[in-house]
ROFI-669025 format. One record per atom (N, C-alpha, C): x negated, y negated, z negated. Coordinates in steps of 0.02 Angstrom, whole numbers, plus 50000, padded with zeros to 5 digits. Atoms other than C-alpha are relative to their C-alpha. Example, Ala and Ser with C-alpha at 12.3 -4.5 7.8 and 13.67 -1.06 7.14 Angstrom:
2
499555005950000;493855022549610;499554994050000;500425005950003;493165005349643;500394994549963;
//
This chain:
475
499595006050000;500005000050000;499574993750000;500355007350006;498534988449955;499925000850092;500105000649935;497854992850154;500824995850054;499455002249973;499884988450205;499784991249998;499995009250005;499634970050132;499304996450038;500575005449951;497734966350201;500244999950053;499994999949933;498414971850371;500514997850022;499235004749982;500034962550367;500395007350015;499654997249990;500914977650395;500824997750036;499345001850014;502794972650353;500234992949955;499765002950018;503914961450295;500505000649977;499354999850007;505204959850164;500574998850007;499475004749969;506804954450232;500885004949984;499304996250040;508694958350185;500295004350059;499864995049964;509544972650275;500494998450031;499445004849938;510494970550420;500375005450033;499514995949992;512134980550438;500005002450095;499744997849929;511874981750632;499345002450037;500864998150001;510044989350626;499765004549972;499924992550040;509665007550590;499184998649955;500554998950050;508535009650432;499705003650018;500374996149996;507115020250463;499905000549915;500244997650087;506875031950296;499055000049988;500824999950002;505095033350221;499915004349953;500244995650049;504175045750126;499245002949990;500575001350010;502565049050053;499715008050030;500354996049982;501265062250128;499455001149960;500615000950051;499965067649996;499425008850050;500284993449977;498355078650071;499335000249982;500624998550022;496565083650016;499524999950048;500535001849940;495215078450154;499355003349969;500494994650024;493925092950172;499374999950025;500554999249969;492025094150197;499985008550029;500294991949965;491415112050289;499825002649941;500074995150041;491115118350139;500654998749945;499424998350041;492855116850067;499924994649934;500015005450054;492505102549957;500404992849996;499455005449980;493675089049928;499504992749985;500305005449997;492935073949980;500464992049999;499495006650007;494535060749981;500655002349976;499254999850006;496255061249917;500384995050052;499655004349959;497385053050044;500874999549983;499185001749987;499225045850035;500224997050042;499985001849949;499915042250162;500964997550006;499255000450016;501775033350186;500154998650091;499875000949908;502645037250357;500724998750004;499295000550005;504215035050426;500255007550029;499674994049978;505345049550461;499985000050079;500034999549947;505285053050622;500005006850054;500284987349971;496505094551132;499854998949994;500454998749918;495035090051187;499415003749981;500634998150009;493825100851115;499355003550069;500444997949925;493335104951311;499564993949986;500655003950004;492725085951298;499535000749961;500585000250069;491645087451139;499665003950022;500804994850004;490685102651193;499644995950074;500055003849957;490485091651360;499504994749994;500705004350038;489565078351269;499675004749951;500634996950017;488715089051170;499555004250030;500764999849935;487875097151297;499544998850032;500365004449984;487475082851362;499694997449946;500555000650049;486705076551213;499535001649979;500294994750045;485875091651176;499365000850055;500415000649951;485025091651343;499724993750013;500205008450010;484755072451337;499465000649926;500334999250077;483925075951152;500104993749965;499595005050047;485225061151066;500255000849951;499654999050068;485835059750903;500924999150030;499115002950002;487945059950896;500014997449938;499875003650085;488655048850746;501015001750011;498955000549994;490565048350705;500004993949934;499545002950052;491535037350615;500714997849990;499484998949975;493365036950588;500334993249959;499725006050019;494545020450563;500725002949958;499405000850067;495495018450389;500744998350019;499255001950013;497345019450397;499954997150095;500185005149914;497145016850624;500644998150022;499335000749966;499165016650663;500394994649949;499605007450033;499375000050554;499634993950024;500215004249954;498254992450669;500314998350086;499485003049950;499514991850800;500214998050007;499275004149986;500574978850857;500625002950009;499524999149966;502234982050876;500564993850025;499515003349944;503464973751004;500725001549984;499355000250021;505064981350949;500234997449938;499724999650064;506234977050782;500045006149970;499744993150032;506034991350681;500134998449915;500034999950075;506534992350489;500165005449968;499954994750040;506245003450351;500004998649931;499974999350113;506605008350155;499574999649991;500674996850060;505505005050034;499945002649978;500434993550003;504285015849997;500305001449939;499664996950068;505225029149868;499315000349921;500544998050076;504435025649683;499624991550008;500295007150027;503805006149729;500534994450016;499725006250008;505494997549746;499764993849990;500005008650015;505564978549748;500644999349958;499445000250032;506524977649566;500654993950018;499555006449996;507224960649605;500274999650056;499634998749913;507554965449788;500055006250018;499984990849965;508154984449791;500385001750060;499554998649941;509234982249923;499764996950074;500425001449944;507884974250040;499875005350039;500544996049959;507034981350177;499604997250024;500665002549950;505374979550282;499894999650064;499925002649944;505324971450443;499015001750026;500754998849999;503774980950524;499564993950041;500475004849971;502314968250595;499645004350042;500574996349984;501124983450628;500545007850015;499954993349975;501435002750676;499855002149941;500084997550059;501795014850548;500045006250023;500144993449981;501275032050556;500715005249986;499314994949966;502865045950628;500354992750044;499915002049923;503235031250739;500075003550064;500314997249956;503255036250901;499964993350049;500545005349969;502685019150968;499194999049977;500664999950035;501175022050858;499325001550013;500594999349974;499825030050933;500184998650064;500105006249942;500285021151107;499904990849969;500215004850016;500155003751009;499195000949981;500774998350042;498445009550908;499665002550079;500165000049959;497885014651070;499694995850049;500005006249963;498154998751168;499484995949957;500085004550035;497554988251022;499055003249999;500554996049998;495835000251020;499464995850065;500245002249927;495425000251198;499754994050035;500145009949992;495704980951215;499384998049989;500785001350051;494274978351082;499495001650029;500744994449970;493114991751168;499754998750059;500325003049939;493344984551333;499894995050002;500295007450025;493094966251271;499305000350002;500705000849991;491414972851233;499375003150040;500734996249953;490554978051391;500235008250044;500164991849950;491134995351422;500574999850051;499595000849953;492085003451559;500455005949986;499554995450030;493375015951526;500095007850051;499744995549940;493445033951623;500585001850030;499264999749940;494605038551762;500095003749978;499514991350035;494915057151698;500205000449944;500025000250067;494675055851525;500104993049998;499945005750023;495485038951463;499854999549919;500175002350062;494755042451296;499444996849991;500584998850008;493085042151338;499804992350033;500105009549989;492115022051350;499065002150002;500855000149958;490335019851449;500044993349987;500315005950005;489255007951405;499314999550034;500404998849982;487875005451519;499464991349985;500395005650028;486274992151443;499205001950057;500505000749969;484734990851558;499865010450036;499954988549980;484225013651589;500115002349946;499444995550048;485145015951430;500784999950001;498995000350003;487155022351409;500035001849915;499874996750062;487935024751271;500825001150006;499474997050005;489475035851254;500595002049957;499334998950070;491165034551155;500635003250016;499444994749973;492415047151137;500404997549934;499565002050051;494055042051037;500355006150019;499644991850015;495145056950954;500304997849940;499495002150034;496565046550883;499624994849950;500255003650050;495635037650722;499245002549991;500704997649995;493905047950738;499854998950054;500355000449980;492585042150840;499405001550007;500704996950014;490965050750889;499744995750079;500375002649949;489715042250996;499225002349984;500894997649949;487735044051084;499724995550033;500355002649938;486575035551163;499435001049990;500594996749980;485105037251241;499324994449954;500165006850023;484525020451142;500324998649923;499575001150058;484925020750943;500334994249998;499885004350008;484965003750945;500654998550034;499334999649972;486665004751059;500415002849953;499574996150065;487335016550913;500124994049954;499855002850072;487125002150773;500464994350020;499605004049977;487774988050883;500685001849999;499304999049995;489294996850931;500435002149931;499815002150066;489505002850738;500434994749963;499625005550029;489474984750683;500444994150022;499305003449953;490704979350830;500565001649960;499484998250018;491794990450756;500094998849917;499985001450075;491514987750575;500384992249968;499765005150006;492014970350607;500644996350025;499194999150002;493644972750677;500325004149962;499504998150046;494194985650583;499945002349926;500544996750066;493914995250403;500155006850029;500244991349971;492975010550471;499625001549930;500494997250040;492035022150361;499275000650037;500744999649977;490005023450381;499835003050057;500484997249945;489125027250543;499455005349948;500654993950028;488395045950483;499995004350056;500424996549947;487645058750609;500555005450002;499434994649994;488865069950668;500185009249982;500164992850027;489175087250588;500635003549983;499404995950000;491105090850586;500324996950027;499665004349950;492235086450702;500555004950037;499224996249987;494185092350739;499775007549998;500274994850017;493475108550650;499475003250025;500814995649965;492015112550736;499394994849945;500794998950014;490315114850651;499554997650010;500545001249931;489015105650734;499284997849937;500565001150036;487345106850664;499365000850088;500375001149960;485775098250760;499435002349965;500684998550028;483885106050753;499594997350021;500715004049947;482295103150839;499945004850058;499784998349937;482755114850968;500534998450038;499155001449996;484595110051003;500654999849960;499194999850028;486535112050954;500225005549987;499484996350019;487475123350879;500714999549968;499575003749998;489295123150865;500335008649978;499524994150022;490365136050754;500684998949950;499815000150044;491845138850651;500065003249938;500074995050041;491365148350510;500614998049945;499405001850038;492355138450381;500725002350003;499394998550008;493835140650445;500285007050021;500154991149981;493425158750500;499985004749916;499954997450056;493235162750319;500654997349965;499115003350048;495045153650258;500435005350055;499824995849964;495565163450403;500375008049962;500144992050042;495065181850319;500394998549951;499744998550087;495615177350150;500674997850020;499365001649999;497435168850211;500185006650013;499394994049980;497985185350284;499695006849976;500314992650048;496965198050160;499505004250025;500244994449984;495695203850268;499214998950007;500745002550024;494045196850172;499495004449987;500354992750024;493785215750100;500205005750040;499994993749942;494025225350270;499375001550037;500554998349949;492925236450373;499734995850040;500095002749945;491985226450477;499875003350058;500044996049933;492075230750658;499534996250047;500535002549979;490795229350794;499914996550065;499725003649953;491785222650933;500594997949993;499395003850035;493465215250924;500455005150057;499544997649975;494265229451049;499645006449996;500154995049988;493955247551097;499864998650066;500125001449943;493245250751279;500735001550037;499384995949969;494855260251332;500544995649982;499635001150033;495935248151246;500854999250036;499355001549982;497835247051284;500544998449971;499295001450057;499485239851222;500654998450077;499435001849966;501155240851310;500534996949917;499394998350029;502935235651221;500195002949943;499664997050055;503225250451124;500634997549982;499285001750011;505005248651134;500325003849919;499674997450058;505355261451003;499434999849927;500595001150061;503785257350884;500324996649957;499885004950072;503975249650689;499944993550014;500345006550002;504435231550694;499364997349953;500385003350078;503255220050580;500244992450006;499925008550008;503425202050511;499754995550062;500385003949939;503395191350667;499874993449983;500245006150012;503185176050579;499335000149977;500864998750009;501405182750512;499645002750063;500234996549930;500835190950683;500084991250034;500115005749982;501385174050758;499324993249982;500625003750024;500335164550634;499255003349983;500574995249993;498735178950649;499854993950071;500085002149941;498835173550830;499794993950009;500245004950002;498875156450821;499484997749987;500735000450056;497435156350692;499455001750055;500444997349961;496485164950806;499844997550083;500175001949972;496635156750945;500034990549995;500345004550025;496165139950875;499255001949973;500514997950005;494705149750839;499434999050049;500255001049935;494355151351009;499604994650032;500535006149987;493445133951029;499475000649990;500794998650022;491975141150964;499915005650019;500214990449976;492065160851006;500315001050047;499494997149930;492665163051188;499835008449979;499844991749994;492055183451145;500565003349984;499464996250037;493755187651076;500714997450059;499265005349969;494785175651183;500355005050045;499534995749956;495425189851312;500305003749965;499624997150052;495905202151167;500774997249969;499475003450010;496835188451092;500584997050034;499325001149942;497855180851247;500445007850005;499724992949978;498195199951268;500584999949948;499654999750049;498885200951099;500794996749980;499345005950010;499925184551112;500565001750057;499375001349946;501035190051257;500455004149964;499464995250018;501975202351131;500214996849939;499775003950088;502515188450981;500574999950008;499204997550007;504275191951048;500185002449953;499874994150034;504345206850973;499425003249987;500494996850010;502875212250916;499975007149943;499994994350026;502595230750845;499225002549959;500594998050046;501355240950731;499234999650041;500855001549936;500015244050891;499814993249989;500255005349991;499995226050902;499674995449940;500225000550055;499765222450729;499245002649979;500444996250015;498525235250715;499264996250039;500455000749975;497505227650874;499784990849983;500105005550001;497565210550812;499734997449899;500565000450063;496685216050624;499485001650023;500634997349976;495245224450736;499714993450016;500295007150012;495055207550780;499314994949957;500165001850056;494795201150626;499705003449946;500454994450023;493795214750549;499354997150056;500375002249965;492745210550705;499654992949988;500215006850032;492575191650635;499635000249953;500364997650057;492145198250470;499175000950017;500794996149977;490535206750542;499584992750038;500265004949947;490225190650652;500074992449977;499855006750030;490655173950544;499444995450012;500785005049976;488965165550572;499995001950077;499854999149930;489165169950767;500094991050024;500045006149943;488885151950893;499994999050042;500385002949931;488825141751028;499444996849978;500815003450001;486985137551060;500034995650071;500135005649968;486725122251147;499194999150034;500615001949998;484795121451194;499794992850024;500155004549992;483865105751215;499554997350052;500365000649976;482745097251352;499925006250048;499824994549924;483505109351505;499964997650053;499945001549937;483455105151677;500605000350010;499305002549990;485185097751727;500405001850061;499744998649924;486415107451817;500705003649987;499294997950027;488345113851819;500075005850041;500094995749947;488635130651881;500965004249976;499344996950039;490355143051871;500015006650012;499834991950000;490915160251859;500595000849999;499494999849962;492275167051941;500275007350010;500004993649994;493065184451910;500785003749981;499224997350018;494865193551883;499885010650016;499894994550013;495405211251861;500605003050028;499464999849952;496605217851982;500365005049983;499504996150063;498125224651911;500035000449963;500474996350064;497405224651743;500574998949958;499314997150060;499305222951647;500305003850039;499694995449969;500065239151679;500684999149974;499174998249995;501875233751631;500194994050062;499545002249945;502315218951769;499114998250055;500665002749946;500555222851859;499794995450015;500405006249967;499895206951883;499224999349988;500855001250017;498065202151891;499684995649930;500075006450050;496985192251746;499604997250046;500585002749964;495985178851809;499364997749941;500505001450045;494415174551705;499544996350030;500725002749972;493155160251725;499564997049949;500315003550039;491755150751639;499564995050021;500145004749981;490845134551668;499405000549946;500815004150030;488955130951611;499834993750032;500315006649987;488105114551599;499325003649977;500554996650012;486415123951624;500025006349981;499574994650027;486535136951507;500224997449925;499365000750061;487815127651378;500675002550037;499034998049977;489505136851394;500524994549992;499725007450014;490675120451392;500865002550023;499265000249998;492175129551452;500265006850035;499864995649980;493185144651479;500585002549984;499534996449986;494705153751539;500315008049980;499574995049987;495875167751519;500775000650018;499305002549981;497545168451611;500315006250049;499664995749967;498685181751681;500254995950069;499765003449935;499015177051863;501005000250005;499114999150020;501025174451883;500275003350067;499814996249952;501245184752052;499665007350004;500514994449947;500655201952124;499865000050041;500375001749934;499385202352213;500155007050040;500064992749964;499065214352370;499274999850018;500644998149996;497245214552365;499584996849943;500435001650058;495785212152263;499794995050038;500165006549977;495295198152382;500524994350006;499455007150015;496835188752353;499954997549927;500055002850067;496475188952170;499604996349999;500585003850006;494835183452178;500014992850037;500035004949956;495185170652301;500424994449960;499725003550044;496515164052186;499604998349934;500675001150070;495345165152023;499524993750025;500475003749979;493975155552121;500264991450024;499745008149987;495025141052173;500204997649928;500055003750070;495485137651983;499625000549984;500695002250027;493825138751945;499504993150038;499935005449971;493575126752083;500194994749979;499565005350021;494795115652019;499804993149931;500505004650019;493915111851862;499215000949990;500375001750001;492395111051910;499964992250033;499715008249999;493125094452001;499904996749949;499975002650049;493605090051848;499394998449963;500745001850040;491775090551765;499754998550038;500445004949931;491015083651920;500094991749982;499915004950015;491935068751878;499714998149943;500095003050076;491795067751711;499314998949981;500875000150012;489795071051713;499984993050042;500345005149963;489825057351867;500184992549930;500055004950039;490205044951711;499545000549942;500544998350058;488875051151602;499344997050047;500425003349976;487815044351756;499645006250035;500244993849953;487695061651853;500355000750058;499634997949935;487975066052035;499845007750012;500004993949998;488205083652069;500265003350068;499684998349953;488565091152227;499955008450028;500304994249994;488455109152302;500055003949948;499794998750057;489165115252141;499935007450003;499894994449972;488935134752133;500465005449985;499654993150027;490135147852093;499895006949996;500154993250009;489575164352049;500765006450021;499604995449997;490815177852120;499745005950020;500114992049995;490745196452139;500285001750056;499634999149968;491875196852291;500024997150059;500235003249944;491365194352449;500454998250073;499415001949943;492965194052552;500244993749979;499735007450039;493645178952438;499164995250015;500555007249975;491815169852496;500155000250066;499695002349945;492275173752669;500514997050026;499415005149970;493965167552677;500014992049963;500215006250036;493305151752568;499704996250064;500455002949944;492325148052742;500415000150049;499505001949915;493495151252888;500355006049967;499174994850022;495305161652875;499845007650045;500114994449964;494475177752941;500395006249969;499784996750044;495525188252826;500724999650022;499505003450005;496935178752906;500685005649992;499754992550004;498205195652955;500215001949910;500044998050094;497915199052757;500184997049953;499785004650033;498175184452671;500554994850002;499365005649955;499465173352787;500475000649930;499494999350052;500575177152617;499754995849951;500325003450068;499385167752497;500344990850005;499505005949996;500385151052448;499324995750013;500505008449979;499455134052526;499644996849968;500165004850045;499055126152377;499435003949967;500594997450038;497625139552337;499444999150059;500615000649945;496675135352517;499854993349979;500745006650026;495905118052428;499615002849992;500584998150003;494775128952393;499584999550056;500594999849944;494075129852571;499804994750023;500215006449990;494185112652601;499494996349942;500655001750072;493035108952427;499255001750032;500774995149968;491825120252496;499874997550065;500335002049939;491785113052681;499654993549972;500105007949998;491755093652605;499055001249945;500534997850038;490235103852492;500014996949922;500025000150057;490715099752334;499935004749943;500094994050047;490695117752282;499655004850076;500084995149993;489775133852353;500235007549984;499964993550016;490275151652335;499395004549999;500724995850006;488675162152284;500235010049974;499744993750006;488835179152282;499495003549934;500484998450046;488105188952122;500635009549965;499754993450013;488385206352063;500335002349944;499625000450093;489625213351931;499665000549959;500154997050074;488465218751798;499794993149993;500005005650005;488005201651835;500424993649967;499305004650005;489665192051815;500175000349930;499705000650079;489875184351654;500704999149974;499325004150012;491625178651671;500495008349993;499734993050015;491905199251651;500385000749920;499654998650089;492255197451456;500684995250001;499455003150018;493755186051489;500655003550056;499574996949961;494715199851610;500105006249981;499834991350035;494405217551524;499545001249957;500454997750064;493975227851398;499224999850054;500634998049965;492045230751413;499525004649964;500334996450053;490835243551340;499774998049970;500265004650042;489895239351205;499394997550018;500635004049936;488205235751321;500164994850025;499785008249940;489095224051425;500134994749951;499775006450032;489935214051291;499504999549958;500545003550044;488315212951185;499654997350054;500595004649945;487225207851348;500424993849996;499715004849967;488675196351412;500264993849953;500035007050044;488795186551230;499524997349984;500935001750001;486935185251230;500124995750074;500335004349943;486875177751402;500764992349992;499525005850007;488685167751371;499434992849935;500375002650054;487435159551216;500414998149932;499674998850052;488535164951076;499525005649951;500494999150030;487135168150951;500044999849936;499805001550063;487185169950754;499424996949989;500185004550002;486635153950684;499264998049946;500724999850029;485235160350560;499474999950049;500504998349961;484375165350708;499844993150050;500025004549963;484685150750806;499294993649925;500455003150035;483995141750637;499294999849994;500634997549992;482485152750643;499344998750065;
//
């Protein structure tokens, strides 16, 4: 309430029979360090009412640049909004105005469950940021370039947290005490948690895990003192339906799932298991139950498990491109599976059941490879504002009919059925923005996000993905 009055918030004013009250009520929550330590109490009074692709994005780039990241996040940010409409609300339950209980507050500012709120705090942000110098990206409108003689420096906003880089500290403190002097931020400190990820810097590079919440994980759903397992599937693995199998609690299976794939920002090795898992939260049965504690028995054994970032790499974006034809045996459809390196940082990756049947394994692939196509666009761009041009982009596939019909429609007879909107791909590849490179399955990393795999393959293929446990990375 004291932050309401420095920031003008509201105003008391008498209630007006032809003007809907907005109710209010208090939010109380415990703000956590990575090691589970309560570092703030927060209250918070509201009215009733992704992008962790970018982050590993800049940290890659950082990591290969060899830059510090900082964060710092702005106090109370959705009462720094203007607002434009009349809105009014009750006072806050428990600080009445005795002499005026039948008042209300005529807002000045944006109050958090708004839903003008984070579009005002937004606007009111941006304004500031581009006042001073920078330029704002076309793909990503979170993300603010600042370019100073052959240094940049890079800001990524994520609602009220801010993490920034540059190649030039001295761009870090400036932009700091830009912001320190418009708003009340907390301290410019070196970045080390951020929308639950892990991030610890060495003198080799980055590493980026969730162990924390990998261990609240285990203990929320009891499975802190289970076997640990040594992969998170069997090689053979399978799950249909089971129409006539034991239900179980689908509101815990739902929330397993979820858990787990919020996980996934840090451990793509599990991520195909788990999509697998999630297509049966309908109705989910004992099998599914069963394959979605192997899981997590599998976590157990693997909690210190990372992304490794390395440092001072030679700069280059490459993709992988791979699906599994037929691979659900109840409405047959294909998976597609891809993955994206910035060198060798993993920065981004797929799993996705295709939504037709195919009639060849070169229609899958051909389809797979154009969404892998697609964003690699997308990080073409986004790197060309980090001050990179990239062209000739390569795609790793296993499938050499899907590189020939990527080049001319020689397949044509075969494919004439494939819908229009998957041949951008050939036009990417003539204008050379992307290549098709051909590379062999035992090769193809983008294999762990389409099928089971033995246990050889999926230990090589999380070793070369650079999902590494983090003592060793320390070491």
């Amino acid at each position: 309430l004291n932050q309401f009055e420095r920031n003008q918030v509201w105003e008391l004013v008498n209630s007006l029979i032809n003007h809907t009250i907005i109710g209010t009520k208090w939010i109380y929550r415990n703000k956590l360090d990575e090691n589970g330590i309560v570092i703030r109490n927060k209250a918070r009074l509201v009215a009733k009412g992704y992008n962790q692709e970018a982050i590993r994005m800049l940290l890659a780039y950082a990591s290969i640049m060899d830059f510090k990241l900082y964060q710092m996040d702005v106090k109370s940010a959705f009462l720094n909004g203007f607002i434009q409409e009349e809105v009014f609300v009750e006072q806050p339950p428990g600080f009445e105005n005795s002499e005026l209980p039948n008042h209300v507050f005529k807002l000045k500012r944006t109050l958090y469950g708004l839903k003008q709120a984070p579009r005002a705090w937004y606007e009111r942000l941006s304004k500031f940021i581009l006042e001073k110098e920078f330029t704002r990206g076309k793909v990503d409108t979170t993300l603010f370039i600042k370019r100073k003689m052959n240094d940049i420096l890079l800001v990524q906003i994520y609602v009220d947290d801010i993490i920034f880089g540059a190649t030039n500290d001295y761009l870090c403190k400036e932009f700091s005490n830009d912001m320190q002097s418009e708003f009340e931020m907390s301290m410019m400190v070196e970045l080390y948690f951020f929308l639950g990820l892990q991030i610890r810097k060495t003198k080799n590079g980055i590493f980026i895990n969730q162990s924390k919440y990998c261990k609240d994980l285990l203990k929320r759903f009891g499975m802190e003192n289970a076997k640990p397992m040594a992969t998170p599937m069997s090689t053979y693995f399978y799950l249909d339906k089971d129409k006539d199998g034991k239900s179980i609690d689908i509101k815990k299976y739902r929330g397993m799932i979820g858990s787990l794939l919020y996980l996934t920002a840090s451990r793509p090795d599990f991520m195909f298991i788990v999509c697998l898992c999630a297509i049966y939260q309908s109705n989910p049965k004992e099998p599914h139950l069963s394959a979605v504690k192997r899981i997590m028995r599998y976590l157990l054994g693997t909690i210190n498990l990372a992304l490794w970032y390395p440092k001072n790499m030679p700069f280059n974006l490459v993709g992988y491109s791979d699906s599994d034809f037929v691979g659900c045996k109840i409405d047959r459809n294909s998976t597609s599976g891809t993955c994206h390196f910035i060198r060798s940082a993993l920065v981004s990756w797929l799993t996705k059941k295709q939504n037709s049947v195919a009639l060849s394994t070169a229609e899958v692939e051909y389809i797979v490879v154009g969404s892998c196509c697609a964003q690699i666009l997308w990080m073409k761009q986004q790197l060309s504002h980090f001050g990179l041009s990239l062209d000739h982009i390569p795609i790793k596939c296993d499938n050499t009919s899907a590189i020939n019909l990527s080049k001319n429609p020689v397949l044509h007879s075969r494919t004439k059925h494939i819908e229009i909107r998957h041949h951008f791909l050939r036009d990417h590849v003539q204008k050379g923005d992307c290549v098709l490179e051909f590379v062999e399955s035992k090769n193809q990393l983008a294999d762990i996000f389409t099928k089971p795999l033995s246990k050889e393959n999926f230990f090589s293929i999380k070793q070369e993905l650079g999902i590494l446990d983090s003592y060793q990375i320390n070491s």
